[in-house]
C-alpha positions as CSV (number, residue, x, y, z in Angstrom):
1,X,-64.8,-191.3,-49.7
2,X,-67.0,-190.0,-52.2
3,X,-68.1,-187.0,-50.1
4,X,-64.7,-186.2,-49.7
5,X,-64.3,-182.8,-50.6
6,X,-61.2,-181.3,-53.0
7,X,-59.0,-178.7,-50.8
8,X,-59.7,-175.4,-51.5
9,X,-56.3,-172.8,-51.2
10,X,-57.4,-171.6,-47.7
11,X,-58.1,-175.1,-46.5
12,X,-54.3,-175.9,-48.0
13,X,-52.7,-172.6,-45.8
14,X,-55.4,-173.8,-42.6
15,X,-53.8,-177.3,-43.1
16,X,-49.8,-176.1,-43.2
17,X,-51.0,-173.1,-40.2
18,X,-52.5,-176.9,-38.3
19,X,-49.2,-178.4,-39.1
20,X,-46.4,-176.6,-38.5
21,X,-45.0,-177.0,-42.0
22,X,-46.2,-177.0,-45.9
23,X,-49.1,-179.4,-46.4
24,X,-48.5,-181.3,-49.5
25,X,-49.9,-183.8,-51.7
26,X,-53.4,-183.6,-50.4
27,X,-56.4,-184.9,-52.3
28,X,-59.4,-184.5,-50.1
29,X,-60.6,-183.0,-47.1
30,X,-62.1,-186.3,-45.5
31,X,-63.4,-184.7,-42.2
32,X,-64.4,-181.1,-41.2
33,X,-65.0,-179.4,-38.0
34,X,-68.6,-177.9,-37.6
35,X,-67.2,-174.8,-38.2
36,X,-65.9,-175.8,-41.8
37,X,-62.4,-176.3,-41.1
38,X,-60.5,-179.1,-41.7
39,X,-59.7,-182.5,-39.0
40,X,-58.4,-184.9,-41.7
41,X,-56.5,-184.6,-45.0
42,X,-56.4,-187.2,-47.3
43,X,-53.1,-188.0,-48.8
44,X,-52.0,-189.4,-52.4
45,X,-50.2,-193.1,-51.6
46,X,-47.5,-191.4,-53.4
47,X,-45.5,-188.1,-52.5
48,X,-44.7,-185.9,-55.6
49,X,-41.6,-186.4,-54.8
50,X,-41.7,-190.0,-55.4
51,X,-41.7,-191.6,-51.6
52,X,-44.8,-193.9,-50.7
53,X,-46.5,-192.6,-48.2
54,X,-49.4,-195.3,-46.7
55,X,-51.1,-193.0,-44.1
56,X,-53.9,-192.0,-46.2
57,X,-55.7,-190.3,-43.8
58,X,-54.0,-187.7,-41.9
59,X,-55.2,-186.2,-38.7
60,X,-54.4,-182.3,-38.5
61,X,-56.3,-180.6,-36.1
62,X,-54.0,-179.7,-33.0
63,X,-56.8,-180.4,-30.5
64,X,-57.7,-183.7,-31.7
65,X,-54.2,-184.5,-32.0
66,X,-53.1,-183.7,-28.5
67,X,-56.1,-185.3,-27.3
68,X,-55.1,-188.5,-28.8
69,X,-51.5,-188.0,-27.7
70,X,-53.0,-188.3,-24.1
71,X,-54.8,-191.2,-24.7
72,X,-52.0,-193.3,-26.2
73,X,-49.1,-191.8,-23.5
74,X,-52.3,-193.3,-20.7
75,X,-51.4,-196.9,-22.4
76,X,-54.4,-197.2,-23.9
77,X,-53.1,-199.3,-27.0
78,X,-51.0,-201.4,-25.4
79,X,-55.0,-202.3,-23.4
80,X,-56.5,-203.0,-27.1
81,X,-53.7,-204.5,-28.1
82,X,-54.9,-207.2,-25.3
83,X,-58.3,-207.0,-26.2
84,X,-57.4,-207.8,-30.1
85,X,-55.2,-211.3,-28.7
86,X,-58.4,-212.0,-26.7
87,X,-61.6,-211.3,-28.8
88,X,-61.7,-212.8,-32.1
89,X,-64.7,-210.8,-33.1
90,X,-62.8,-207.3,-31.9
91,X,-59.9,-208.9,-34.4
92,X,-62.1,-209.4,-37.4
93,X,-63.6,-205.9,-37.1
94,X,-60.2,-204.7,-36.9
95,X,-59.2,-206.2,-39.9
96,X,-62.2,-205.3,-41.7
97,X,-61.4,-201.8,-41.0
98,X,-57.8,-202.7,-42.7
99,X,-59.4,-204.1,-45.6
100,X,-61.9,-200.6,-46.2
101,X,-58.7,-198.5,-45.4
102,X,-56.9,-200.0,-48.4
103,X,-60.1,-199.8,-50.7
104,X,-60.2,-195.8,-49.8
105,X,-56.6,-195.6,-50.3
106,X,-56.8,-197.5,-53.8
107,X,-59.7,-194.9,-54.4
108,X,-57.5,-192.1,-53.2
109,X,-54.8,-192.7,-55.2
110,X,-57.0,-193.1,-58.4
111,X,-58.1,-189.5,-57.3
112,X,-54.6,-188.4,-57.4
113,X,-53.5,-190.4,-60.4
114,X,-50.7,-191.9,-58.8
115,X,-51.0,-195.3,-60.3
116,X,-50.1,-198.8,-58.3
117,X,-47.7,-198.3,-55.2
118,X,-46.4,-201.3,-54.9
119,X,-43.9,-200.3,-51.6
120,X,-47.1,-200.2,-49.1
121,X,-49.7,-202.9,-51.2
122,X,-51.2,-204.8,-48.5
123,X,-49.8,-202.4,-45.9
124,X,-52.8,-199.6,-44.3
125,X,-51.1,-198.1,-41.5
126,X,-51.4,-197.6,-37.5
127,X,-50.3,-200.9,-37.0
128,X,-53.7,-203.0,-38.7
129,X,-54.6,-205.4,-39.3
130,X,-53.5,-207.3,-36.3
131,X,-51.8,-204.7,-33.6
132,X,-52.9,-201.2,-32.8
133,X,-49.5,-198.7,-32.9
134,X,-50.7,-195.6,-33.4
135,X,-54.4,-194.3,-32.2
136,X,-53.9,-190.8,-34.7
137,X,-54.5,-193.3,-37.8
138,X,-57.2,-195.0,-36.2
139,X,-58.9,-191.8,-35.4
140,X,-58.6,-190.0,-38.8
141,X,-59.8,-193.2,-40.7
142,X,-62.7,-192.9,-38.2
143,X,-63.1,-189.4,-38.7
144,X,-63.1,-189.9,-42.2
145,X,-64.8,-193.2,-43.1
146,X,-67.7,-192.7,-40.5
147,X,-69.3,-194.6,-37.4
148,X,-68.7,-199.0,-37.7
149,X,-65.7,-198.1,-40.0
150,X,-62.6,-198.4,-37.1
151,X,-64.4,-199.6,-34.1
152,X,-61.4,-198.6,-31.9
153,X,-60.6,-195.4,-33.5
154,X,-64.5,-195.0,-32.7
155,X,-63.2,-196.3,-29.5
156,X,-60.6,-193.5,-29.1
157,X,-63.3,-190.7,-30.2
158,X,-65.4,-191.7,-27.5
159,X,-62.2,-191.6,-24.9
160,X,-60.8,-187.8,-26.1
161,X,-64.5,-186.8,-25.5
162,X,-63.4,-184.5,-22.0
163,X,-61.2,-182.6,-24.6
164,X,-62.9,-182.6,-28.1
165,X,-66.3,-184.3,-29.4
166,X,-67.5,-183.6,-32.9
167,X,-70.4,-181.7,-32.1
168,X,-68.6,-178.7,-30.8
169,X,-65.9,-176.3,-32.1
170,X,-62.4,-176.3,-30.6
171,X,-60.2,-174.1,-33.4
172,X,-60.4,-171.0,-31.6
173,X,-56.4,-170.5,-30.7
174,X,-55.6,-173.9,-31.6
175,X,-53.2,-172.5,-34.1
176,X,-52.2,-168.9,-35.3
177,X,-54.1,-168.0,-37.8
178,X,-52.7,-164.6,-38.3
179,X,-49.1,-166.6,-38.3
180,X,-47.4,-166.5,-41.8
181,X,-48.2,-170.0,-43.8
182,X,-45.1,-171.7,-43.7
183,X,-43.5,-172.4,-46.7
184,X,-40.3,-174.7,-45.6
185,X,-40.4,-178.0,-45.0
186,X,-38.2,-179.7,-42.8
187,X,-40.2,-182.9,-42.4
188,X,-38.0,-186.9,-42.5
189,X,-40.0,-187.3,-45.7
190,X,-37.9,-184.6,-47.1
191,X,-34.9,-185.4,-45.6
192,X,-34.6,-188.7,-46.8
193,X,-35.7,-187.7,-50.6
194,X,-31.7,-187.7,-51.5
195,X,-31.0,-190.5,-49.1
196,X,-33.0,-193.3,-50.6
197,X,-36.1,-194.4,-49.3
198,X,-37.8,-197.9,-48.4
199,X,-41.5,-198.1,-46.9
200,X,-42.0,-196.7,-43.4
201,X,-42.1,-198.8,-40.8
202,X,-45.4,-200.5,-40.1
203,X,-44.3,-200.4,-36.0
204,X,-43.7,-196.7,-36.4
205,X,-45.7,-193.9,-36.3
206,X,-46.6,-192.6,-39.8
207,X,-49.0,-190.6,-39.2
208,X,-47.1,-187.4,-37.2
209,X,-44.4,-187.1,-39.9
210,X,-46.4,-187.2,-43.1
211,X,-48.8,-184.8,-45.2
């Protein structure tokens, strides 16, 4: 995470333009097309407006999200999810890759100065350490981290392969960049801010709602 780069403004509008809605909160860009712009945004553990938020690393690009998308709707976590109750060495990586996603989140929120969160401590996100629920966290910590971080979001890099790699460009019309940034935000995140709040669920999806 020490490569991680600071967001510049146009990476911010690129990220909300990716999105759909206002990026916010971000403290890093933790992966980058070859072109330069941006795969994964690394969130503070704690919203400005106060909610925890544990997916650290958030994966934005519309490709590589869609991609994904196929990959989980095919079943293939419910097949790792398998593979993790049979292969005791599969489950220790797995929880290895837990373990580094909390130390880059610790070092994340130290980044952000967002002091102890003590809503998600002990929580990462996309179901680790012992269950895979969503392959988008995997992916992004992947993305982010590097090769032997998340051996099955490595997994799932090597699966979206027919419709994104990393060595190639896929941004052209992969969102409008002409569009006007959008500056509403209409995200659960927000609509729960007056409702109360308690720690996403850990068998939900965090990733798709967040950043």
């Amino acid at each position: 995470m020490s490569s991680a780069q600071t967001p510049t403004a146009a990476d911010l509008d690129t990220l909300s333009l990716q999105l759909g809605r206002p990026v916010r909160d971000v403290v890093a860009i933790s992966a980058r097309c070859v072109c330069g712009n941006p795969l994964v945004a690394a969130t503070a553990p704690r919203l400005s407006n106060g909610i925890p938020f544990p997916t650290t690393f958030y994966l934005t690009h519309p490709v590589v999200t869609a991609a994904v998308s196929r990959i989980e709707a095919d079943g293939e976590m419910n097949r790792m999810n398998d593979r993790l109750a049979a292969d005791p060495e599969l489950a220790a990586a797995h929880r290895r890759a837990h373990e580094a996603y909390l130390a880059a989140r610790a070092e994340i929120g130290a980044r952000a100065g967002t002091g102890p969160v003590p809503e998600i401590d002990g929580i990462s996100a996309g179901g680790m350490p012992e269950r895979v629920k969503c392959l988008h966290v995997l992916v992004g910590h992947a993305l982010a981290a590097g090769p032997g971080s998340n051996p099955l979001g490595d997994e799932t890099l090597q699966l979206i392969a027919p419709w994104w790699t990393a060595e190639r460009c896929s941004c052209a019309g992969a969102w409008d960049i002409a569009a006007e940034v959008p500056s509403r935000d209409l995200s659960r995140h927000v609509r729960r801010q007056n409702q109360g709040y308690s720690v996403l669920n850990r068998d939900s999806e965090p990733g798709r709602d967040g950043a």
